[in-house]
C-alpha positions as CSV (number, residue, x, y, z in Angstrom):
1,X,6.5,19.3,4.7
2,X,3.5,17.5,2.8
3,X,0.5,16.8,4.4
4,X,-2.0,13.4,3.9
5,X,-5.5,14.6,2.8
6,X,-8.1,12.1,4.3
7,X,-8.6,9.6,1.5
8,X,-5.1,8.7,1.7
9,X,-5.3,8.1,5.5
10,X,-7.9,6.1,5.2
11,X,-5.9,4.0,2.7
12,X,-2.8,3.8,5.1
13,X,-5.4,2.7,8.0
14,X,-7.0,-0.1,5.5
15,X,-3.1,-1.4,4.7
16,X,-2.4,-1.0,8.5
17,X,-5.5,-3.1,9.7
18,X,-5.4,-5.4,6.5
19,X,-1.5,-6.6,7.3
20,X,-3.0,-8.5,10.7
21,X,-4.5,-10.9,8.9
22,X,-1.7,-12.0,6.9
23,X,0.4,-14.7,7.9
24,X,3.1,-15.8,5.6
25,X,5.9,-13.3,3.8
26,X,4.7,-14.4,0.7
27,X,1.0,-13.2,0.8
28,X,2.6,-10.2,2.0
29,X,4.9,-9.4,-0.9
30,X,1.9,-10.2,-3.0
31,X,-0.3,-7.5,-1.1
32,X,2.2,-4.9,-1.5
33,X,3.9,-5.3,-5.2
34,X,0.3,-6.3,-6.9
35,X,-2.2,-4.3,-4.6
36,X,-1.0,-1.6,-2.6
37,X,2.4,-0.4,-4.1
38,X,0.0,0.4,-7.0
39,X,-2.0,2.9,-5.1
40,X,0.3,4.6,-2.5
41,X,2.8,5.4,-6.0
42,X,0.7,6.9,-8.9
43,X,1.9,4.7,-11.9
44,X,3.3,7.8,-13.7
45,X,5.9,8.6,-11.0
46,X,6.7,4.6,-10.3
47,X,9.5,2.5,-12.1
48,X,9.5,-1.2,-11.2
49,X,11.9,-3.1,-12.6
């Protein structure tokens, strides 16, 4: 079983707190396809298509 180290529960927390202050699904896609996605899946191991 992995294990988080601390920068990337700090991350999760920031995602966590950030997502009450959007409203509509579409600011949310955005978030998490341009901003988020990004960082939680190293580009190297991600494929978007």
């Amino acid at each position: 079983m992995g294990y988080l180290d601390e920068n990337e529960w700090i991350l999760l927390n920031e995602i966590a707190y950030n997502i009450s202050y959007i409203f509509t699904v579409e600011e949310m896609q955005d978030e998490i396809l341009n901003r988020w996605l990004p960082i939680l899946i190293p580009y190297d191991a991600a494929v978007l298509a």
